[in-house]
C-alpha positions in Angstrom: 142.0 92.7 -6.8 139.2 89.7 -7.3 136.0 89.9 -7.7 133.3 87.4 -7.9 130.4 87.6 -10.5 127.3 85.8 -11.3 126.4 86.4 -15.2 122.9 85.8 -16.6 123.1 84.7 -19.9 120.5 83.5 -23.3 121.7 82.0 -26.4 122.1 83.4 -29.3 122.3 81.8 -32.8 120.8 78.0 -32.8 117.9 78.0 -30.1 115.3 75.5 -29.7 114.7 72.3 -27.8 117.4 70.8 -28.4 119.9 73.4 -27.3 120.7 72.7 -23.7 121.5 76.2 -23.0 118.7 78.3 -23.8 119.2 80.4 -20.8 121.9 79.9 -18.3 124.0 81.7 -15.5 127.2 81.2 -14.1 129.0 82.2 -11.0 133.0 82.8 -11.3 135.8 84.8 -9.8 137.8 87.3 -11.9 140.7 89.0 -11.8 140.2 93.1 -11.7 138.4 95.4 -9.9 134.7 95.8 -10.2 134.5 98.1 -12.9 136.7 95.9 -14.5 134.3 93.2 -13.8 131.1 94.7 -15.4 133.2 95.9 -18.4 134.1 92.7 -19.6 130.6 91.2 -18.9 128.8 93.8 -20.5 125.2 93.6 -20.9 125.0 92.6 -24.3 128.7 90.9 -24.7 128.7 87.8 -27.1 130.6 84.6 -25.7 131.4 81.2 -27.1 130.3 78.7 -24.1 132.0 75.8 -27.1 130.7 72.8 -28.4 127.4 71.1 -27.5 125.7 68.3 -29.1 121.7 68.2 -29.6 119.9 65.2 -29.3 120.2 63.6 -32.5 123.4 63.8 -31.3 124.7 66.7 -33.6 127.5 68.4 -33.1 127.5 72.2 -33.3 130.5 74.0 -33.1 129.4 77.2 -31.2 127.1 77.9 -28.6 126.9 81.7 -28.8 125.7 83.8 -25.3 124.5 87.0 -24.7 124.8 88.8 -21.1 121.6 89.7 -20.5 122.4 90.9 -16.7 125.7 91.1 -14.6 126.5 91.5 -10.5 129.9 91.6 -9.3 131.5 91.9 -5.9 134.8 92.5 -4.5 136.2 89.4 -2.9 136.5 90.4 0.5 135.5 89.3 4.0 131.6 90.9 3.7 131.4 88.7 -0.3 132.4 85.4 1.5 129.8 86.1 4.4 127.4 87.0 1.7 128.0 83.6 0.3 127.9 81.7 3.9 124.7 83.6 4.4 122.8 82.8 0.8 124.2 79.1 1.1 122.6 78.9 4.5 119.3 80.1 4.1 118.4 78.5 0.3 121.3 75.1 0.4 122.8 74.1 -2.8 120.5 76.4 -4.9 122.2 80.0 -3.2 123.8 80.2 -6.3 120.4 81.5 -8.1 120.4 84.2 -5.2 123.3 86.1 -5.6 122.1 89.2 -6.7 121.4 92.7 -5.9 118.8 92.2 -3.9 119.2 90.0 -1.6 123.2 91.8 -1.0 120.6 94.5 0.1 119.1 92.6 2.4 122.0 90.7 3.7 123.5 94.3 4.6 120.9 95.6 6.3 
């Protein structure tokens, strides 16, 4: 099974002007079922996005995110017309729009 999942995220650690990834989301396809999906997304989780530079051009080695929310859907025939639909009505930005609410909408 595959799901796909969009993962809100806020740093953790160094945060400040110069960190490019104060907040951040990302959209991505797993392997695993749902459950599987929010499990290893949990709200909360720590990941290690790697190495960004600020702009005194510093490196630092980790830039630490916390989940702050999670949605995941099986990819299936209704997830891909989900996606046709959100990039249809709001263009390159659906992305922000995968959520709960309008997956409500979009199946009613």
């Amino acid at each position: 099974m595959r799901c796909v999942v969009k993962v809100d995220l806020a740093a953790k650690g160094i945060v400040g002007k110069d960190n490019p990834r104060e907040k951040d989301c990302m959209l991505t396809e797993i392997n695993g079922s749902v459950a599987d999906t929010y499990e290893y997304y949990k709200v909360g989780k720590v990941f290690n996005m790697g190495l960004w530079y600020d702009s005194s051009l510093k490196e630092h080695e980790d830039s630490l995110m916390v989940v702050t929310d999670v949605f995941a859907l099986e990819d299936c025939e209704d997830t891909q017309n989900f996606i046709v639909y959100l990039a249809a009505k709001y263009g390159w930005d659906w992305k922000e729009h995968f959520d709960e609410k309008e997956y409500a909408e979009f199946m009613s």
